[in-house]
C-alpha atoms as one frame of an Amber mdcrd trajectory, in Angstrom:
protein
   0.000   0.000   0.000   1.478   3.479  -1.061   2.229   5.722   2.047  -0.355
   8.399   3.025  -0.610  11.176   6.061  -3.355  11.462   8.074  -4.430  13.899
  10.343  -4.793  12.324  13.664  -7.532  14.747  14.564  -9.555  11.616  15.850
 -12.448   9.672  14.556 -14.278   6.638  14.622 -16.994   5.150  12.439 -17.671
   4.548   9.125 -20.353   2.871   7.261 -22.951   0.515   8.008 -24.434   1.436
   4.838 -21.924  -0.802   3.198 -21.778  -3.584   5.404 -25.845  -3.478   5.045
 -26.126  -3.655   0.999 -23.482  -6.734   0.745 -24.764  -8.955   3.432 -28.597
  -8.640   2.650 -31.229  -9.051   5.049 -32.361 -12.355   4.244 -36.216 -13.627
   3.930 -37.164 -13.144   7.361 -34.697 -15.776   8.551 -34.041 -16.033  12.315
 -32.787 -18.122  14.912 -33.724 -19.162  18.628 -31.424 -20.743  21.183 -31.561
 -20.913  25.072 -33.539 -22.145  27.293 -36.372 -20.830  28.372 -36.373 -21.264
  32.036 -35.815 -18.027  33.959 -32.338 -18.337  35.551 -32.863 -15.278  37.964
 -33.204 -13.014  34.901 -35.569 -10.168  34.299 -36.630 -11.777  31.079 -35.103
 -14.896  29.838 -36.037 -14.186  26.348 -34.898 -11.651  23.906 -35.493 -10.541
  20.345 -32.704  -8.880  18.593 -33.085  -7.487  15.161 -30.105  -7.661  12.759
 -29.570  -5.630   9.756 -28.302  -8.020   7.285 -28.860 -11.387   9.323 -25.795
 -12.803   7.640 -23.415  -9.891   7.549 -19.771 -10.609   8.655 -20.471  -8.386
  12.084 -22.949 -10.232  13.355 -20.956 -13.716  13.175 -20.157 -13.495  17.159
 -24.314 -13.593  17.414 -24.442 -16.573  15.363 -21.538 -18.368  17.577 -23.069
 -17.463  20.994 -25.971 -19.396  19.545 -24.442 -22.387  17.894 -21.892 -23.072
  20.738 -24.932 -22.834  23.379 -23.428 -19.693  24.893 -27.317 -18.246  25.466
 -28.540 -21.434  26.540 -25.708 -21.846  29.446 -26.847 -18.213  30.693 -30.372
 -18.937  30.442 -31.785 -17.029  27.593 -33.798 -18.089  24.547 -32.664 -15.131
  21.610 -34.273 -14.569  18.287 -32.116 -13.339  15.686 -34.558 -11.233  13.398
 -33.951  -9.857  10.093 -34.586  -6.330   9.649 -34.677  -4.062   6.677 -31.591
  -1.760   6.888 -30.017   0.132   9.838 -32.309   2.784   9.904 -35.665   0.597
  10.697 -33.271  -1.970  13.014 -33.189   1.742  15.140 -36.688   2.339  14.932
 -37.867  -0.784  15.932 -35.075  -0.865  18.672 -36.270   2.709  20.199 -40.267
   1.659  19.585 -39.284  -1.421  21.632 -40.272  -3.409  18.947 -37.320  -5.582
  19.440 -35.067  -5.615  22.438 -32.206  -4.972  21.040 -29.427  -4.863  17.574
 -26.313  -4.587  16.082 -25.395  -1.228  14.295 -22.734   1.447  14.002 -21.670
   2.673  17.661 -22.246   6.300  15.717 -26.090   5.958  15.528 -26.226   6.589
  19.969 -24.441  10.107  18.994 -27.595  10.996  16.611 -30.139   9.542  19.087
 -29.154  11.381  21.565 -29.424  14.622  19.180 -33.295  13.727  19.242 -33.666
  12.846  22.664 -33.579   9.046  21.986 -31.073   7.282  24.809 -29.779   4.114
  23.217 -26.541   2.603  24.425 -23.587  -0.112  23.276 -23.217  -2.322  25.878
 -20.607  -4.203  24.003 -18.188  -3.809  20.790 -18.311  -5.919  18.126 -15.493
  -4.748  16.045 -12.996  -1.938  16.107 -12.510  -2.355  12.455 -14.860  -2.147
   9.208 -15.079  -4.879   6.885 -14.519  -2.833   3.690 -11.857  -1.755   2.198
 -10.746   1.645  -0.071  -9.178   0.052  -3.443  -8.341   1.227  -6.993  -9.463
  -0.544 -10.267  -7.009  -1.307 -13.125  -5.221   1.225 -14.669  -5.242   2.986
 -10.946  -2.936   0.422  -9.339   0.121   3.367  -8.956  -2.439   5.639  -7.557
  -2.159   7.455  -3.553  -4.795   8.807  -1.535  -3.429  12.425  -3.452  -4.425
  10.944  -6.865  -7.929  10.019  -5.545  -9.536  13.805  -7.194  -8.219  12.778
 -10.285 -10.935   9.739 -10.656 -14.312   8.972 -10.120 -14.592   7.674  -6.635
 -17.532   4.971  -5.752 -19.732   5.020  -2.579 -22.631   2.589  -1.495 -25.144
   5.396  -2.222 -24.478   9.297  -2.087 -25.256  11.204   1.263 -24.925   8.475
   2.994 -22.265   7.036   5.378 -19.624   6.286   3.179 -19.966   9.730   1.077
 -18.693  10.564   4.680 -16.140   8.184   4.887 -14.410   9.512   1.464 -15.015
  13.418   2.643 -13.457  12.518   5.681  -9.954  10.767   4.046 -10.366  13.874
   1.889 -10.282  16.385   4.812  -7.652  14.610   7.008  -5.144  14.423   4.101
  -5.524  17.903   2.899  -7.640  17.687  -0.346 -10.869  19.636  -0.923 -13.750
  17.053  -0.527 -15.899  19.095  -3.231 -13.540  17.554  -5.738 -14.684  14.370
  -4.822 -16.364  13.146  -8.044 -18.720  10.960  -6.688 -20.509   7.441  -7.916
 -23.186   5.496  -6.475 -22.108   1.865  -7.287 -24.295   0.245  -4.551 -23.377
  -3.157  -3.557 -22.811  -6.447  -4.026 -23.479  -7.420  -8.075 -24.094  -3.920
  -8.769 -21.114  -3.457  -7.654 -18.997  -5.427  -8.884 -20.601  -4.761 -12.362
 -19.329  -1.103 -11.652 -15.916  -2.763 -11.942 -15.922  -4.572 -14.271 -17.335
  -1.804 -16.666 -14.510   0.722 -15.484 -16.732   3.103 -14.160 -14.828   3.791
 -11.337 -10.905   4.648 -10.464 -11.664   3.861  -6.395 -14.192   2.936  -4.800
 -15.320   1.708  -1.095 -15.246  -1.911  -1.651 -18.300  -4.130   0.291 -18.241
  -7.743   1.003 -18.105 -10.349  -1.015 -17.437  -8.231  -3.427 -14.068  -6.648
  -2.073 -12.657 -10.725  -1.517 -13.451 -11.821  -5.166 -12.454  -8.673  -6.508
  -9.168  -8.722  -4.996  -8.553 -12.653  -6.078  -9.471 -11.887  -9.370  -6.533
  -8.940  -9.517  -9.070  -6.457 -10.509  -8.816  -4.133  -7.933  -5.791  -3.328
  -5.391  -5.917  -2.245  -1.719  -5.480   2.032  -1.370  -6.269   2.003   2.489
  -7.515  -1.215   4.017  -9.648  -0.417   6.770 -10.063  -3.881   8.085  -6.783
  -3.987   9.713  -6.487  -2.180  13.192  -3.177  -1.052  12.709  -4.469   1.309
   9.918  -7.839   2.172  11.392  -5.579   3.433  14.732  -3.324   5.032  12.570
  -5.777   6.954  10.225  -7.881   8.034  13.629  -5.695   8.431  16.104  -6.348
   5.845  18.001  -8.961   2.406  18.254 -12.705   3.287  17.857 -15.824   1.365
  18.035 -17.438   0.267  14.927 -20.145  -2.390  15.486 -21.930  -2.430  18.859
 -24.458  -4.377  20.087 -27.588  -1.309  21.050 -30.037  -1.378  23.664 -31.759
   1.443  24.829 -30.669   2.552  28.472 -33.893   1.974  29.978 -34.022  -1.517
  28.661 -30.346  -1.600  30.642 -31.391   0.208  33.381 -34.849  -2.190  33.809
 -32.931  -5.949  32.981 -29.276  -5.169  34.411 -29.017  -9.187  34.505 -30.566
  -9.915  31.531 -28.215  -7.365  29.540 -25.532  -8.928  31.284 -26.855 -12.838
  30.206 -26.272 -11.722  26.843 -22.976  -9.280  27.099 -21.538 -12.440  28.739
 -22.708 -15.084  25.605 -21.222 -12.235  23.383 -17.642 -12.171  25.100 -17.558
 -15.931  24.943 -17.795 -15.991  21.332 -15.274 -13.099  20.663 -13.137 -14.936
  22.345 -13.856 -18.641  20.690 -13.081 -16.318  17.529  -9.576 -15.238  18.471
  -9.107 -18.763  19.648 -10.020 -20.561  16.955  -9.507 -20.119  12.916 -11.505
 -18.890   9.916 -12.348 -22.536   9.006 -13.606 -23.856  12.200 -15.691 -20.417
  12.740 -17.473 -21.390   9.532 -17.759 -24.693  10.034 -20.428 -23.711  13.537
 -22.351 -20.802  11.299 -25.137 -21.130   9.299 -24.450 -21.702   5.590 -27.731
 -20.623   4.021 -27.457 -16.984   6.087 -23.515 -16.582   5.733 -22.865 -17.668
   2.318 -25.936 -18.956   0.482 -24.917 -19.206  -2.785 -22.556 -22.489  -1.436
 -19.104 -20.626  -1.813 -18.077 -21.575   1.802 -14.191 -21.381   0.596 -14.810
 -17.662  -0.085 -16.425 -17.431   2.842 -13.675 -18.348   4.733 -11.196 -15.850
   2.734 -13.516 -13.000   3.841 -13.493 -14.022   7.834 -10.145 -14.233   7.221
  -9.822 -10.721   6.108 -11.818  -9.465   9.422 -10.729 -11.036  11.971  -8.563
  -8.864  13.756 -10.852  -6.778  13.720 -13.390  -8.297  15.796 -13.061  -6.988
  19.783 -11.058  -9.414  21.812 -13.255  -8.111  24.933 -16.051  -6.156  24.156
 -14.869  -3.472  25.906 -15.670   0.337  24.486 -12.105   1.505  23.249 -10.513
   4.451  25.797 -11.222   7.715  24.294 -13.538   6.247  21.405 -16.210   7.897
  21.772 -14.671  10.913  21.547 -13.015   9.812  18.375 -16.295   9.051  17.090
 -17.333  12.860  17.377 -14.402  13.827  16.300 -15.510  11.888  12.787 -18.715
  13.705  12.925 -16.920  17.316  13.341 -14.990  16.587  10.604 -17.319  14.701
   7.781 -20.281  16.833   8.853 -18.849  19.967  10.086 -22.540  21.652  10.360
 -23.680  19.068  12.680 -24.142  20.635  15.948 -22.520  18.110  19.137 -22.150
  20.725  21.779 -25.045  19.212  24.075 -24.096  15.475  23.471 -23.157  13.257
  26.439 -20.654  10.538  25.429 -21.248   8.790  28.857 -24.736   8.073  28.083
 -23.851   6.663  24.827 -22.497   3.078  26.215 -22.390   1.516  29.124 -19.106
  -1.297  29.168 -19.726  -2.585  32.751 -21.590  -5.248  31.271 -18.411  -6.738
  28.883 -15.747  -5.621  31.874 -17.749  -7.925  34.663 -17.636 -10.650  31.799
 -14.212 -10.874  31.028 -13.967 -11.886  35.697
């Protein structure tokens, strides 16, 4: 990868957007595990809706139920598909379902509307998309990236931020961004292949096969810590599981029940490899078209950045306002309250 400079003026999250349009939500598809005798809890059994059931993020989910990680601390969970990140919210905050996974960044904007919603434990610290260059681009930096048209998941949404913020933070003008909506997955890919694009934000599976095939070439990985910590300043939370902090507040020992199933499997994933983590999920949800080896290449690619612990990063919320100031600089986060935003006793009392 050619050298770049970044700002380190902080940071934090990128796109669900992305992650959303590759994995798919599924045909209603869920999942129950657990048992469903009470165990001392406030409710043994919890409904958690998932935007893209079998997206890469939500494999430590999938685990906690296959290895019987629910069932041991008495909960019975439904894994629900829902319809993109933005309904997943609204049917978290209408306590419609009890909880999801989504981008740590959507508690910043729910608090900006008076909605309290809280992670009480970190998924990833790393995105599973990557910033590459097409043919013909392969010599390309981040400086070169005005110079050709630059493809995003859909424009205004999170990862037009994304590219306005690598823009900012390496001293280009992000109104010379010449945007492209490529979407994801086939439509993607198709964008490729056609040579409509110099760059683009590269989803999942597409970004694996792509880079197989040699038809595209890694500009900034963001999948790898190392580079994520480098570009922001620091680690930052990507993929949370969300409740809202009255549902906290009113099950302490339920939330905990499933915090504690969730730290178990982040850690069977840093103990064990791509291949056996694919051998306990779900084929038909995680790669349904039978391609279980590619599967296995894109795990691969991710798993470092999957939370060893759970635990919010130090200073990563801040670093996720910091993003906001700087790929939104007319959004207005003088009265937020980072502390209300997660909540990581739940993943620290796991890990004892």
């Amino acid at each position: 990868m050619h050298a770049h400079t970044w700002r380190r003026t902080g940071v934090a999250l990128l796109t669900a957007t992305a992650l959303i349009g590759a994995a798919g939500c599924g045909s209603g598809d869920t999942a129950q595990s657990g048992s469903s005798s009470d165990a001392g809890l406030e409710q043994s059994s919890i409904d958690i809706g998932l935007t893209g059931v079998g997206s890469i993020s939500n494999v430590p989910l999938y685990l906690a139920d296959s290895l019987g990680y629910f069932k041991d601390n008495g909960l019975t969970v439904k894994l629900t598909a829902v319809k993109g990140g933005t309904t997943a919210i609204q049917s978290l905050v209408t306590n419609t379902v009890d909880a999801t996974t989504n981008e740590y960044i959507h508690t910043l904007s729910l608090q900006q509307q008076n909605k309290n919603v809280e992670s009480v434990a970190v998924f990833s610290t790393a995105p599973t998309y990557s910033l590459v260059v097409t043919k013909g681009h392969f010599d390309a930096t981040v400086k070169d990236l005005p110079n050709m048209n630059i493809g995003v998941v859909s424009l205004g949404g999170s990862t037009e931020d994304l590219i306005r913020y690598v823009f900012e933070t390496n001293d280009l003008d992000p109104a010379a961004a010449k945007l492209v909506a490529t979407g994801a997955g086939s439509t993607q890919t198709a964008a490729i292949k056609a040579g409509q694009v110099g760059a683009l934000i590269a989803t999942e599976p597409t970004l694996t096969s792509s880079l197989e095939s040699g038809e595209v070439k890694p500009l900034v990985d963001f999948r790898k810590p190392s580079v994520i910590e480098d570009m922001f300043g620091g680690k930052a939370p990507f993929w949370s599981l969300l409740v809202t902090n009255k549902f906290a507040q009113d099950n302490p020992k339920t939330v905990q029940a499933l915090v504690s199933a969730n730290v178990k499997a982040l850690d069977y994933i840093h103990s064990h490899s791509a291949q056996e983590i694919a051998d306990r999920l779900p084929g038909d949800l995680f790669y349904p078209d039978g391609n279980k080896d590619l599967f296995i290449q894109i795990l691969e690619g991710v798993m470092d950045g999957f939370s060893t612990d759970a635990v919010m990063p130090q200073d990563g919320p801040q670093r996720i306002a910091d993003y906001l100031k700087v790929s939104r600089p007319d959004t207005d986060l003088g009265a937020l309250d980072l502390s209300k935003t997660y909540d990581d006793s739940f993943a620290k009392a796991a890990a004892h």
